[in-house]
C-alpha positions as CSV (number, residue, x, y, z in Angstrom):
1,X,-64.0,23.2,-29.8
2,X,-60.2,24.0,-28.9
3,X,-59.8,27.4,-27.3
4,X,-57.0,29.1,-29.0
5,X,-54.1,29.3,-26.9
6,X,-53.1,33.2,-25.5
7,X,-49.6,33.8,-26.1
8,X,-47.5,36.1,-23.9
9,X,-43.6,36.6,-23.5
10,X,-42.5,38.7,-20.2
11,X,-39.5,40.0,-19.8
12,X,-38.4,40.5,-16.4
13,X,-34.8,42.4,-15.0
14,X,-33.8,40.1,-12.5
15,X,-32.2,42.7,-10.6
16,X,-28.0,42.3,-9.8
17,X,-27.9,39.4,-8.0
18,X,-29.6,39.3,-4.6
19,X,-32.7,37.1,-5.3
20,X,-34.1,39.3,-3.1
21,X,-33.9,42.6,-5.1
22,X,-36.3,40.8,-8.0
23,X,-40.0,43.4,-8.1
24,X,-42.4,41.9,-6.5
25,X,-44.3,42.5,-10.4
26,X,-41.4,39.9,-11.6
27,X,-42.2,37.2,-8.8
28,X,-45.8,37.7,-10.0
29,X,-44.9,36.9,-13.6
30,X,-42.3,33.9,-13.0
31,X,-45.7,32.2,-10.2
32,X,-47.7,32.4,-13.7
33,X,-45.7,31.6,-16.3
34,X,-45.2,28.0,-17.9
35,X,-42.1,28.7,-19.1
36,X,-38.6,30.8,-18.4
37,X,-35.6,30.9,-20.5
38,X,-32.7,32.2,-18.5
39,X,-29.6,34.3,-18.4
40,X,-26.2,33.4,-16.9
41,X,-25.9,36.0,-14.4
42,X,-29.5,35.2,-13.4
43,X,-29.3,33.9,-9.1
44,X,-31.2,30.4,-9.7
45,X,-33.2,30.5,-6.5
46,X,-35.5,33.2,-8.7
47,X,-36.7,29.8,-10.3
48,X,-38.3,28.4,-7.0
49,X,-41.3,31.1,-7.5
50,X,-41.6,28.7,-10.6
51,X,-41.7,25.2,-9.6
52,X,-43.8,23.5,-12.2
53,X,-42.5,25.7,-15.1
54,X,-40.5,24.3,-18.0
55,X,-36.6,26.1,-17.3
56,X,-34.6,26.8,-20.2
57,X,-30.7,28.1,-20.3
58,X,-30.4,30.3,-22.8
59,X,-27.1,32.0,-20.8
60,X,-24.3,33.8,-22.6
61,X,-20.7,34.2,-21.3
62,X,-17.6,35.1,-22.4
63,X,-16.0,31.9,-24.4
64,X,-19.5,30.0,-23.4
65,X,-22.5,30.9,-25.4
66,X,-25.0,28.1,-24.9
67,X,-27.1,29.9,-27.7
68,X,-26.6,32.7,-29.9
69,X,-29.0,35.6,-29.9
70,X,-30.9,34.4,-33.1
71,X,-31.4,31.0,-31.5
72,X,-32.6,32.8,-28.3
73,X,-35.3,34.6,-29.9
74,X,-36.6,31.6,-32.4
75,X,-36.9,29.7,-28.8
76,X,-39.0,32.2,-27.3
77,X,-41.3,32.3,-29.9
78,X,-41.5,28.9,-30.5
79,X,-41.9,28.6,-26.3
80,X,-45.1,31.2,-27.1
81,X,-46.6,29.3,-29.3
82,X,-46.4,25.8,-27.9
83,X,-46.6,26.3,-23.8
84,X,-48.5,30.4,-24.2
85,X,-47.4,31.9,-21.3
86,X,-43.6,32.7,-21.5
87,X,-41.0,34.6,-19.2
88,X,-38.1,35.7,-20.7
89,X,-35.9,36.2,-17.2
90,X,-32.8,38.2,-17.7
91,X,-30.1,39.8,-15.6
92,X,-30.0,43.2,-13.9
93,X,-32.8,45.6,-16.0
94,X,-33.6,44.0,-19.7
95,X,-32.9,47.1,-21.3
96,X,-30.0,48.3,-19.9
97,X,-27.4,46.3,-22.2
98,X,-29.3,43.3,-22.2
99,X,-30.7,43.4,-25.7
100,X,-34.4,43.3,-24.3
101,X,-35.3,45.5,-27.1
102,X,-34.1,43.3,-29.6
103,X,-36.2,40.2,-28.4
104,X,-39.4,42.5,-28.1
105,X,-38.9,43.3,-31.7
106,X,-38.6,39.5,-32.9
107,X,-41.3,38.5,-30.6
108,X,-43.8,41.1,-31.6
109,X,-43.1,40.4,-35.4
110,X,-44.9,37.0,-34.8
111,X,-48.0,39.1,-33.4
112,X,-47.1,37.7,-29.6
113,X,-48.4,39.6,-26.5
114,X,-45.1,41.5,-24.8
115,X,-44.4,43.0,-21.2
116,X,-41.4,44.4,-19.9
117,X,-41.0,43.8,-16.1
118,X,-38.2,46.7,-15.0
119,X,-35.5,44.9,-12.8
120,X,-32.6,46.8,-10.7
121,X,-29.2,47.1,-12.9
122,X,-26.3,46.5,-11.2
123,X,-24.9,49.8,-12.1
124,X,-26.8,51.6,-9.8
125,X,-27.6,48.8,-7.0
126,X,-24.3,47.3,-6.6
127,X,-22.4,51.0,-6.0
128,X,-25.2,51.3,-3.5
129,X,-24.8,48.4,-1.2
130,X,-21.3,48.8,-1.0
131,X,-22.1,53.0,0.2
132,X,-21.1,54.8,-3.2
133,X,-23.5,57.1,-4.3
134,X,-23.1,57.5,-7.9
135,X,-24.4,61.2,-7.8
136,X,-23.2,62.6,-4.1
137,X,-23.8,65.9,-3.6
138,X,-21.2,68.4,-3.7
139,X,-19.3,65.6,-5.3
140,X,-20.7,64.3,-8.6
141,X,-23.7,65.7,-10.5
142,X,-23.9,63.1,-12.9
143,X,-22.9,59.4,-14.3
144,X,-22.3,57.7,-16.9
145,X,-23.2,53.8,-17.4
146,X,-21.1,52.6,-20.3
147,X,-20.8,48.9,-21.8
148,X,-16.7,48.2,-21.8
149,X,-17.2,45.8,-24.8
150,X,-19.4,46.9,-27.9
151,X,-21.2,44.6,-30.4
152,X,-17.9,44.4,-32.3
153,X,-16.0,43.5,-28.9
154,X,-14.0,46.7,-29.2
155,X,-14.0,49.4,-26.3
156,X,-16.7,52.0,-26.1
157,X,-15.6,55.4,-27.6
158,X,-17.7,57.1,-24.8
159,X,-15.1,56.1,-22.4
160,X,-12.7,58.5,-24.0
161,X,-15.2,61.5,-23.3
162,X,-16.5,59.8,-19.7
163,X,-12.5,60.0,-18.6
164,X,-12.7,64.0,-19.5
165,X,-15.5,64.9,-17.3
166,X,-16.3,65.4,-14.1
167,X,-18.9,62.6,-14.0
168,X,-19.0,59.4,-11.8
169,X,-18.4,56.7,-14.2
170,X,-19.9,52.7,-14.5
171,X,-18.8,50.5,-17.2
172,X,-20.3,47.3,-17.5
173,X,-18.6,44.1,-18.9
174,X,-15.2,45.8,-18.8
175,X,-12.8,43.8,-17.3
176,X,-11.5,42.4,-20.4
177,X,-10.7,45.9,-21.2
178,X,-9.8,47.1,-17.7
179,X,-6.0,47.8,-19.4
180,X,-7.2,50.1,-22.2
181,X,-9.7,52.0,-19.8
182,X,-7.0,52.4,-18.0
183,X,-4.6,54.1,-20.1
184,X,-7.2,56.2,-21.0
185,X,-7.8,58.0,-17.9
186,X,-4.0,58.2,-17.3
187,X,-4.5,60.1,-20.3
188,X,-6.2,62.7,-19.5
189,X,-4.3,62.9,-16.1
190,X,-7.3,61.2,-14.0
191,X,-4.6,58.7,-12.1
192,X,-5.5,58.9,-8.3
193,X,-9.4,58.9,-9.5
194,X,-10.7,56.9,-6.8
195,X,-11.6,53.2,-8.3
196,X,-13.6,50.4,-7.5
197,X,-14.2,47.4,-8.6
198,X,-16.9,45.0,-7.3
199,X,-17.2,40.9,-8.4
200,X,-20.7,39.3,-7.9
201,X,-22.0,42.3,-6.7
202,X,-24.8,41.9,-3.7
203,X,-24.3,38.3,-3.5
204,X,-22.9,36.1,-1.2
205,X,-19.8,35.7,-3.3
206,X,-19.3,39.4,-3.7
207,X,-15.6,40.5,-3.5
208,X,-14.3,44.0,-4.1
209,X,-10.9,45.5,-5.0
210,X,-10.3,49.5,-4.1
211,X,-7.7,51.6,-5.1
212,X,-6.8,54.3,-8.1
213,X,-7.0,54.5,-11.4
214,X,-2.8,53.9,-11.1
215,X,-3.0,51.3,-8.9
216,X,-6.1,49.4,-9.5
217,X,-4.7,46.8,-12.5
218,X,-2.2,45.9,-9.7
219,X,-5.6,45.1,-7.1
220,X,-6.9,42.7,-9.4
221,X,-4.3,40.8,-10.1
222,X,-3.6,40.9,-5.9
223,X,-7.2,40.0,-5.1
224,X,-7.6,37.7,-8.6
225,X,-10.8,39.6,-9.5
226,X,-12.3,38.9,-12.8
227,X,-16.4,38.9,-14.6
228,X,-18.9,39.5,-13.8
229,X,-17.3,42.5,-12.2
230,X,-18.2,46.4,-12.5
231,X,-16.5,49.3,-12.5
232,X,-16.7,52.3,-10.5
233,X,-14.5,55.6,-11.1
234,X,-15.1,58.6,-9.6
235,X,-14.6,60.9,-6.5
236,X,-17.4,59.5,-4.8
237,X,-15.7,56.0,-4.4
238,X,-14.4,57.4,-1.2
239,X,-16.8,59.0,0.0
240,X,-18.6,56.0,0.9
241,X,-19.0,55.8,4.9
242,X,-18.2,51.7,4.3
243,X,-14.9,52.2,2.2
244,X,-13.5,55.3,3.7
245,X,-11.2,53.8,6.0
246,X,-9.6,51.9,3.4
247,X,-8.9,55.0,1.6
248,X,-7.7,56.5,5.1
249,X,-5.2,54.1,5.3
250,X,-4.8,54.1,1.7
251,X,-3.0,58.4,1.5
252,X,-1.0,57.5,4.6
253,X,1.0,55.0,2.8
254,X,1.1,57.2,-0.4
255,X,2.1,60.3,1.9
């Protein structure tokens, strides 16, 4: 007699970019799994923990969608029910932007097995290994992490009531609308707001462009920064121990 096949998905956050900063619960998964559909922004050498799995691009980029989310989904699920045990390996944390919810939902709805492995977003992790602390004391008491382009590729309202507080703010997938998040904050007078902006973050490709809200269009264009990039505005921006002499040198040629 056949023994029914057990179907699982796992979802696992990747973490930002460092293969190293994958849980050691996600290397567990991807050494069981048969096999892993993939993200874009995913660092490859994750899929050596997996080396007789079945790999699967399923990435989305701007202008480049291999697959659109419906297709993603029906491929997991058909993935389930032909090969059982499925990982699902996406970029930073599954759930922070990265529609994890979504595919749960689908994937449940055909009575599949589901498990969410947390992985390390990029919003906090990538601040970090370049010294900012999101949430310095005496400095910042919060932040906010905000998507810079919406289902409906417009710019998130919450930016307008980020740019009015006092909070250390992150916005993901924003450079595309780095000029309109811009002119917000010059808006509400938030010009020499300490900016950063950090490419590939904790990779070996990383690059990273400091300067103000006022000035910090004219840095990307210098240092030809562009996706995957975030954004990091806020007062603790030079208070990081790493970037403070930049800002040093940065108010003696403003003074």
């Amino acid at each position: 007699m056949k023994t029914k096949l057990a179907k699982k998905v796992t979802l696992i956050g990747a973490g930002p970019g460092d293969p190293d900063l994958i849980t050691v619960k996600g290397v567990k998964a991807l050494q069981k799994s048969k096999v892993i559909l993939y993200d874009a922004l995913i660092n490859r050498e994750l899929l050596e923990y997996a080396p007789t799995a079945k790999k699967i691009f399923v990435g989305k980029r701007k202008g480049m969608h291999s697959f659109t989310q419906d297709k993603i989904n029906e491929l997991i699920v058909k993935s389930a029910f032909e090969y059982g045990n499925v990982v699902r390996l996406k970029g930073g944390d599954p759930f922070i932007f990265g529609r994890g919810s979504e595919e749960v939902e689908f994937i449940e709805s055909f009575g599949i097995e589901t498990e969410v492995i947390s992985g390390i977003s990029s919003a906090m992790a990538v601040p970090a290994s370049q010294g900012i602390s999101l949430t310095k004391r005496g400095v910042a008491e919060s932040f906010w992490v905000i998507t810079g382009t919406t289902s409906e590729r417009q710019l998130s309202t919450d930016v307008y009531l980020a740019a009015q507080s006092t909070a250390t703010v992150v916005i993901l997938m924003g450079m595309s609308k780095l000029n309109e998040i811009v002119s917000i904050f010059k808006k509400f007078n938030k010009s020499e707001v300490p900016t950063a902006i950090i490419q590939n973050g904790t990779t070996a490709s990383e690059k990273i462009g400091l300067g103000t809200i006022n000035s910090i269009e004219e840095v990307v264009h210098q240092k030809q920064l562009s996706s995957p990039a975030i954004i990091v505005i806020g007062e603790v921006v030079k208070e990081s121990a790493k970037l403070n002499s930049f800002y040093e040198s940065y108010k003696s040629v403003s003074a």
